[in-house]
C-alpha positions as CSV (number, residue, x, y, z in Angstrom):
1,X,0.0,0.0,0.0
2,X,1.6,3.2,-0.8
3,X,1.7,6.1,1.2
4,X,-0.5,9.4,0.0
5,X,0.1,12.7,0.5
6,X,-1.1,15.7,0.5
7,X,-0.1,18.7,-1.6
8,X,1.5,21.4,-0.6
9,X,-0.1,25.1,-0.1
10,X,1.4,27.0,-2.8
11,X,2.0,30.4,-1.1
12,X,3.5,32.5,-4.1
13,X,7.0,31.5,-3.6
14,X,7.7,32.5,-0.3
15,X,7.2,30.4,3.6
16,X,4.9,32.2,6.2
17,X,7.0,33.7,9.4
18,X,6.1,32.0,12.3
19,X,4.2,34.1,15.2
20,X,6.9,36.2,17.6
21,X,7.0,35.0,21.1
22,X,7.2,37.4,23.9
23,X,10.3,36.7,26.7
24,X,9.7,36.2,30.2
25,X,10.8,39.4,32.1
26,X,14.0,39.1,34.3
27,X,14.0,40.4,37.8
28,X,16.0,43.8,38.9
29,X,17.8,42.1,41.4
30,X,21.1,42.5,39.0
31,X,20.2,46.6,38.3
32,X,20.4,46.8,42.2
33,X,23.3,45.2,43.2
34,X,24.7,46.9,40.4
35,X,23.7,50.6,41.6
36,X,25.3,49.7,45.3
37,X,28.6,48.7,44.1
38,X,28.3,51.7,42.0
39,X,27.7,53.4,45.2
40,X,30.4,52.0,47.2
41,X,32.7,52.5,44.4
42,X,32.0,56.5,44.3
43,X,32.3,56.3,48.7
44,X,36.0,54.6,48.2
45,X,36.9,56.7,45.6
46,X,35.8,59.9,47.5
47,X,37.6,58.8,50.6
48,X,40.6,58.4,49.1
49,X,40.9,61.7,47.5
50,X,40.5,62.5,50.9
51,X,43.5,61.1,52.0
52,X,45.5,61.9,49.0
53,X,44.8,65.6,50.0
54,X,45.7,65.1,53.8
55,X,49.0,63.5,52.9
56,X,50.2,65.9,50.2
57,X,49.3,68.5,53.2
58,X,51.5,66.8,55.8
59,X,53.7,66.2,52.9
60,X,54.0,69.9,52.4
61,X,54.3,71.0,55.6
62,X,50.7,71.4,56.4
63,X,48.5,69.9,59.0
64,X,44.9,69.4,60.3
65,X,42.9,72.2,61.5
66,X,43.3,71.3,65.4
67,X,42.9,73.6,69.1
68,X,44.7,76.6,69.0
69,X,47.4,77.5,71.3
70,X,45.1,79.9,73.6
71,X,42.3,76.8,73.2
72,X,45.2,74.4,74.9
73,X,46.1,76.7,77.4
74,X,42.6,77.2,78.4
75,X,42.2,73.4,78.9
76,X,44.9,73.4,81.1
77,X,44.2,75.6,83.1
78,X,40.5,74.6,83.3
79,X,41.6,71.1,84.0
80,X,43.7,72.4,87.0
81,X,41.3,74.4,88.4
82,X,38.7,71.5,88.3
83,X,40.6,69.1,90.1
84,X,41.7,71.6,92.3
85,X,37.6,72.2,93.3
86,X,37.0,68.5,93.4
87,X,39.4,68.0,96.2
88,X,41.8,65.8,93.6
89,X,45.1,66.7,95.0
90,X,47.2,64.3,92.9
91,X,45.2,65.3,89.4
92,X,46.1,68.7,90.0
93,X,49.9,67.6,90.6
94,X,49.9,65.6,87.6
95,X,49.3,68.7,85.6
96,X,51.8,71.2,87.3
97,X,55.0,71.3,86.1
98,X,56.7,68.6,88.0
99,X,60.5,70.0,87.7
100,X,59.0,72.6,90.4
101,X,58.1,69.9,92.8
102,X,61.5,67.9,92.3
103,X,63.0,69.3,95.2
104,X,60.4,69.4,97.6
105,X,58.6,66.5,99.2
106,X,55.0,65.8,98.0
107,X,52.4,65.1,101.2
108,X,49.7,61.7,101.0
109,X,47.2,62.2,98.8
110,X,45.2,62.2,101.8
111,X,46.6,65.1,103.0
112,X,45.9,67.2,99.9
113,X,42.4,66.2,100.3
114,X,41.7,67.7,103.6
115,X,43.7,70.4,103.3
116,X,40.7,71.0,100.3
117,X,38.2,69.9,101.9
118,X,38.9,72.2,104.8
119,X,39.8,75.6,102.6
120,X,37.3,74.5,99.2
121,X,38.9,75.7,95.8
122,X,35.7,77.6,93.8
123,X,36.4,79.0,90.3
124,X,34.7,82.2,89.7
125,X,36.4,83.1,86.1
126,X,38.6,82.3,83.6
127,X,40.2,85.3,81.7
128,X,41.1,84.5,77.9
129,X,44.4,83.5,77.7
130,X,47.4,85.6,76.6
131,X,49.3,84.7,74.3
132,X,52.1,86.0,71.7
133,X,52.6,84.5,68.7
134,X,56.3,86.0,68.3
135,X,56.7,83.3,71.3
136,X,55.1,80.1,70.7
137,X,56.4,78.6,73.7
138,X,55.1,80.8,76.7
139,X,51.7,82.5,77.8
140,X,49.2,83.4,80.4
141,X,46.1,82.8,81.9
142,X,44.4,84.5,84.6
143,X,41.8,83.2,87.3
144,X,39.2,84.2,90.0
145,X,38.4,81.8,92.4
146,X,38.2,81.5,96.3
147,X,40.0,79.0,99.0
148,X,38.1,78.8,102.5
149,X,35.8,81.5,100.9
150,X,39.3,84.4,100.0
151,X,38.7,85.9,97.2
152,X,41.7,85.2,95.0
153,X,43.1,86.2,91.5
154,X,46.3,84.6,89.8
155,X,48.1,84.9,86.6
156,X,49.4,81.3,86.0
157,X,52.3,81.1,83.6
158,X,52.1,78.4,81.4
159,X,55.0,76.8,78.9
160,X,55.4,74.5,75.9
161,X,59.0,73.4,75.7
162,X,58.2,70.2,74.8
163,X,58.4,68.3,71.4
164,X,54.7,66.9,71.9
165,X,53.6,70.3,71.9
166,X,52.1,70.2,75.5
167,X,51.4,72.9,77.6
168,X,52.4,72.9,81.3
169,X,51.9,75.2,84.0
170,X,53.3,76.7,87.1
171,X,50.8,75.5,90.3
172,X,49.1,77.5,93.1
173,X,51.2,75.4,95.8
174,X,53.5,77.0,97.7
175,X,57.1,75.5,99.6
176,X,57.2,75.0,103.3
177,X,60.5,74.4,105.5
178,X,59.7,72.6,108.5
179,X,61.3,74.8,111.1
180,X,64.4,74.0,113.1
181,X,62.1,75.2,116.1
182,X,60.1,72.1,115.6
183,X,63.2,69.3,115.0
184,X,62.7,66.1,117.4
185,X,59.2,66.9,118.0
186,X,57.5,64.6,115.2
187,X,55.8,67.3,113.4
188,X,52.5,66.0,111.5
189,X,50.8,68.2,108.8
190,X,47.3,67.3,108.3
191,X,48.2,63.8,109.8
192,X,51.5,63.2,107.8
193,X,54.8,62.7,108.9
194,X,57.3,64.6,108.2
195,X,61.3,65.3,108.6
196,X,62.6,67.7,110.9
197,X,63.7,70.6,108.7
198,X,62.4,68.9,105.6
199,X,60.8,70.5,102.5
200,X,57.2,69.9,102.0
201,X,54.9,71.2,99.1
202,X,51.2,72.1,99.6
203,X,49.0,72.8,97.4
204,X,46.2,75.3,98.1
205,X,44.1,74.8,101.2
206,X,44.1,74.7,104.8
207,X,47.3,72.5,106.8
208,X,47.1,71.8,110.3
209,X,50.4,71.2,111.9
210,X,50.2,69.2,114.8
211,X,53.1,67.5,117.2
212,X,53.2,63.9,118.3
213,X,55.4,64.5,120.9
214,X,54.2,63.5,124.8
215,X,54.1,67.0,126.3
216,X,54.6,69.3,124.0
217,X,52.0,71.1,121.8
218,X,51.9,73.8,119.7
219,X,51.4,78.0,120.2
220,X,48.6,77.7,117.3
221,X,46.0,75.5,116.4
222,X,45.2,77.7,113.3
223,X,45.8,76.0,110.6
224,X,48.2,77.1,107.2
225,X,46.1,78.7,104.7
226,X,47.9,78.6,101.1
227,X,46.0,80.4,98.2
228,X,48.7,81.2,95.2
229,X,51.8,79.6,96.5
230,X,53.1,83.3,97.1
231,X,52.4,83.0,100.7
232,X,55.0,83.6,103.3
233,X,54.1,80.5,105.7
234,X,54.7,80.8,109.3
235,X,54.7,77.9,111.5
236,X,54.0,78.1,115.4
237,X,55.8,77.7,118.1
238,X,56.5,75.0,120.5
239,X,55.3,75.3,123.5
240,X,54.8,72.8,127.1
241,X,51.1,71.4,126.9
242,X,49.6,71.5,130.4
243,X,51.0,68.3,131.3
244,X,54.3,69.1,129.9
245,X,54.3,71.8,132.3
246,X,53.7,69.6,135.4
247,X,56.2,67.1,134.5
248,X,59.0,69.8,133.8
249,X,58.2,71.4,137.3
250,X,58.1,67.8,138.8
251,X,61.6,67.0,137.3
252,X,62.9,70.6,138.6
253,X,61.5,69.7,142.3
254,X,63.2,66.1,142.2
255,X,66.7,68.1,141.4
256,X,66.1,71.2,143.8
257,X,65.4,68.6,147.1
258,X,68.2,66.4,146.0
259,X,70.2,69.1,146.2
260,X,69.0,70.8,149.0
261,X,69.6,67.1,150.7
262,X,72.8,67.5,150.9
263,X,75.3,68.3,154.1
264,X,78.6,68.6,152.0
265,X,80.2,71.9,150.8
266,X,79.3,70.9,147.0
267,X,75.6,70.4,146.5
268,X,74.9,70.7,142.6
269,X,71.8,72.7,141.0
270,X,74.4,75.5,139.8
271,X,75.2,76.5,143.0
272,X,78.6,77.7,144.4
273,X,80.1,75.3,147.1
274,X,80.5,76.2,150.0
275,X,84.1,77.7,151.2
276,X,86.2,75.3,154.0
277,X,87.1,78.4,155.8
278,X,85.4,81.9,155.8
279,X,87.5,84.9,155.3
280,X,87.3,85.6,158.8
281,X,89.0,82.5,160.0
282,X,86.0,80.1,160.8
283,X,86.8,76.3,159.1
284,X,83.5,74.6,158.3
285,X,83.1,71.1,159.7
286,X,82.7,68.8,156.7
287,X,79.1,66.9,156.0
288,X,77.1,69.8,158.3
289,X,76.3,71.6,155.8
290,X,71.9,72.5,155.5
291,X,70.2,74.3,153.0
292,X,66.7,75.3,153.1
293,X,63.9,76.8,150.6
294,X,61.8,79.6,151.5
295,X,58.4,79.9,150.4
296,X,59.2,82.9,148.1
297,X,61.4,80.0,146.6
298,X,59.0,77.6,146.7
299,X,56.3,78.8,145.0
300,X,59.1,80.3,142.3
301,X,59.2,76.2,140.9
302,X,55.7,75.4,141.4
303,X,55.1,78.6,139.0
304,X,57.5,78.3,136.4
305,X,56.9,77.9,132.8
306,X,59.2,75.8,131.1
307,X,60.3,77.4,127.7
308,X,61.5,75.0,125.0
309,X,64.7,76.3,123.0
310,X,64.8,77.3,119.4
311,X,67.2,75.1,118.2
312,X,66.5,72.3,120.4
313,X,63.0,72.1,121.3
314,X,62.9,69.3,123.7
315,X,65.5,70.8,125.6
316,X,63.5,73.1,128.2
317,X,64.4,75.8,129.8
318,X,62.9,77.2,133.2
319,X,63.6,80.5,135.6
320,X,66.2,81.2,137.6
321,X,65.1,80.0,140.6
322,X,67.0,81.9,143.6
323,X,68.7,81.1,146.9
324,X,68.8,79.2,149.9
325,X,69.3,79.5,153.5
326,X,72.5,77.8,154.4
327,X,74.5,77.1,157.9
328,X,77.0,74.7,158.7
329,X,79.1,74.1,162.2
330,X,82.2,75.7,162.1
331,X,85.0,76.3,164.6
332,X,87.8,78.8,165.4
333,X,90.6,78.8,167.7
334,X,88.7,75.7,169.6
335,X,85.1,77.3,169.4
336,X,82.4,76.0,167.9
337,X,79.3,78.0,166.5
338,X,77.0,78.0,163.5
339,X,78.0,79.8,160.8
340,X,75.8,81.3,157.8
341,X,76.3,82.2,154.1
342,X,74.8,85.5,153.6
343,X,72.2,85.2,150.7
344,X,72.5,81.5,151.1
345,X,74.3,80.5,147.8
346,X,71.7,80.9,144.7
347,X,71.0,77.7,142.2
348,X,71.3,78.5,138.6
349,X,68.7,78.4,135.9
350,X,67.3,74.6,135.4
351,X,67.2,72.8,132.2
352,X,65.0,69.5,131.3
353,X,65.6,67.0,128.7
354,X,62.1,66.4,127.5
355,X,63.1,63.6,124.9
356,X,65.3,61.9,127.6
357,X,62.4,59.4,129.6
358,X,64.6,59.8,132.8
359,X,64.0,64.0,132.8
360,X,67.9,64.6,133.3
361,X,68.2,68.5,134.8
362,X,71.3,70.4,133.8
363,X,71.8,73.8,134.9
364,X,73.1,77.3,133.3
């Protein structure tokens, strides 16, 4: 069986185009990554132009806009003055100049802080700073403020000698000698120890100096005020506290009677001894010798006031405290009698060593 088919269409010569199909649409998840790396792309290239142009500026010599010299000194100064007002003794020493301090020793922070605490640093102004650009390496900056309520004004001087171009300044403290008046007397100032004769700096408030000797005190409770370290500081004066008193009198007694105890010619307590013969031919008869105390005498010692010295503190010294009565036997050509010194024989001034637990008396 053969196959049949069917004729072709004759279409005048040419073949029909088939129908156009339409694509699917693609999504714009390609257009958007494409528009942030663009975006990125523009960011990096714009920060790099930025740091092309800041190291052709170094490069040349330039730099970054940064605080001005009067801005820094302000800031110092300000940061000074605040720790100062919050009772931060050591921030305020971190910022002075320390050179200044290097030959002075610096108290416990402790001691700072009640020295603040008991005299309050207030700012009341800060002037603009002065400053000439002729001399990049020095200025000024005034200050109102108060310490234990004084009004106060100071002109800090402030410096930039350094390669880091960081300004110091000169501090409000002010250098204190310890007194030779006060050596062996274990001087505290606001509760710290320190040397006899030693260097101390303070910076501003109120210091009390107190002594931890046993009986000895002070002439002044009233404490060191220091404002704008141009003060002129002046410490008290030792002096016998009330006990003190009574154990240098009771030390003085204890010398005077053994003195007074005893029968030979030399007796001690500065006075003279007594001659072996009088001028008028009387020999004294050895270990008769008695010396008595009037009343006037007497009450001369339970009055005094011991004095410490200047140079020695615990060395005290009292009053001169005045003569005796004294007789002795004595014979001449075979007779005996009682003979008397006139005026008795005076004892010298007494002296106590205070630092010495046995109270030796010496006498001048």
């Amino acid at each position: 069986m053969s196959q049949q088919f069917a004729p072709m269409p004759d279409y005048g010569g040419s073949m029909p185009t088939p129908p156009l199909q339409t694509p699917p649409k693609k999504k714009r998840t390609g257009l958007i990554i494409g528009l942030i790396a663009g975006g990125v792309f523009v960011l990096l290239a714009v920060l790099v132009v930025i740091a092309l142009v800041i190291f052709l500026a170094v490069r040349n010599g330039g730099s970054v806009a940064g605080p001005s010299p009067e801005e820094k000194m302000t800031a110092v100064v300000t940061d000074y003055m605040d720790a100062l007002a919050a009772g931060d003794g050591a921030g305020a020493l971190e910022i002075e100049q320390p050179e200044l301090e290097s030959a002075s020793a610096q108290l416990p922070d402790d001691a700072y802080a009640a020295a603040l605490e008991a005299a309050p640093v207030v700012v009341t102004a800060i002037a603009e700073p002065v400053y000439d650009s002729a001399d990049e390496s020095e200025g000024a900056v005034s200050v109102d403020y108060t310490v234990g309520g004084e009004p106060m004004q100071h002109e800090f001087t402030l410096f930039n000698y350094s390669d880091d171009d960081t300004w110091s300044l000169i501090g409000l403290g002010a250098t204190a000698n310890v007194p030779e008046s006060l050596s062996g007397l274990g001087v505290t100032i606001n509760g710290a120890a320190v040397e006899d004769e030693q260097q101390v700096y303070l910076l501003p408030g109120a210091y009390t100096v107190a002594t931890e000797l046993e009986n000895f005190a002070l002439s002044s409770e009233e404490p060191l005020l220091v404002a704008n370290g141009e003060e002129s500081l002046s410490f008290p004066d030792p002096v016998l506290s009330e006990d003190g008193q009574n154990t240098f009198r009771g030390a003085v007694q204890e010398a005077v009677d053994d003195c007074i105890a005893q029968t030979t010619l030399e007796a001690g307590c500065g006075m003279q001894s007594v001659p072996a013969e009088s001028s008028d031919g009387w020999t004294v008869t050895e270990d008769t010798v008695k010396r008595t105390m009037s009343e006037d005498t007497q009450r001369t010692i339970d009055t005094m006031e011991g004095t410490p010295s200047y140079d020695e503190p615990t060395y005290v010294e009292g009053d001169s405290i005045g003569s005796l009565d004294t007789t002795m036997e004595c014979t001449k050509n075979g007779q005996n009698g009682i003979c008397e010194i006139w005026l008795g024989g005076g004892m010298s001034i007494p002296n106590v060593d205070m630092a010495d637990p046995e109270l030796p008396v010496t006498w001048s």
